[in-house]
N, C-alpha and C positions, 0 to 999 in steps of 0.2 A: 529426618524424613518428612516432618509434619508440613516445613519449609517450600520443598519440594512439589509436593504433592499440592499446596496451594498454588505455588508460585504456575504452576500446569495447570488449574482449574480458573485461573486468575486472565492468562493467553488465554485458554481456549473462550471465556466468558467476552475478551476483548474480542477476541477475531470474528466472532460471530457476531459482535454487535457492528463490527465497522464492518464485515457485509451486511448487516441489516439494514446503515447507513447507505452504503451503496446500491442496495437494490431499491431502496427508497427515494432515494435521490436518481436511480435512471426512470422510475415511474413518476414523479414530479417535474422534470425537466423539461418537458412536453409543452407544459402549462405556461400561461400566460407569461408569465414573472419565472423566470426560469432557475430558482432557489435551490431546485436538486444538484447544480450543478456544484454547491457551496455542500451541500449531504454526502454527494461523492468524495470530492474534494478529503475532507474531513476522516472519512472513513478508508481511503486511499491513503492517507496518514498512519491513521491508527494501525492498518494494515499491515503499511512498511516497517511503523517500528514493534510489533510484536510478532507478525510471521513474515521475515525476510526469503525464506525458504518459498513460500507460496506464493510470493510477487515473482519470484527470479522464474522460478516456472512461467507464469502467464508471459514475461519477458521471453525469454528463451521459444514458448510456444507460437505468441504473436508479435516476429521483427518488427511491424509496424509501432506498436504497445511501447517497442525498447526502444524504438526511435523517439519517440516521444516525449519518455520520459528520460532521454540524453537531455534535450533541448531544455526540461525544464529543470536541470540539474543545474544551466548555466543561466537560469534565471532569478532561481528561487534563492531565497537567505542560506547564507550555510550551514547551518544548524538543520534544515530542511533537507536542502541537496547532500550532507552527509549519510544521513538516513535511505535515502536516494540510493547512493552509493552501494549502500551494503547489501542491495536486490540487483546490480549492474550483474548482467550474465557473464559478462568478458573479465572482467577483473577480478570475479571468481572463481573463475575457471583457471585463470591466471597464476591465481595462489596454491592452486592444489597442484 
């Protein structure tokens, strides 16, 4: 149980910090030198690989979002675009 119960305070510790990345990085991006884009990026990661669940939402809610991040599935290293993957609304839906 003790396991558990970290492995859940451990996500939710992540998830909050890579939107804290993200909301950091849309407020920076503005700026001259436009480095939030590299805070997003990062936290758009960390996202994907601890709550797949809540990216597949934002996908599903904004087609554009999923368009997007098709295109960058065929860009990024595969290690990356697997992770990718496991937030794809269609190929999820597909398995159940």
């Amino acid at each position: 149980m003790g396991v558990r119960v970290f492995r859940a305070i451990f996500k939710a510790l992540v998830t909050l910090f890579a939107l804290l990345l993200i909301a950091i990085g849309i407020l920076v991006t503005p700026s001259p030198i436009p480095f939030g884009i590299v805070f997003i990026a990062i936290g758009f990661l960390l996202l994907v690989a601890v709550a797949p669940d809540m990216v597949r939402w934002l996908r599903r809610r904004w087609r554009w979002f999923d368009r997007q991040m098709k295109k960058l599935e065929k860009k990024l290293p595969e290690w990356i675009a697997k992770q990718l993957r496991k937030s794809d609304v269609e190929r999820n839906d597909d398995d159940n």
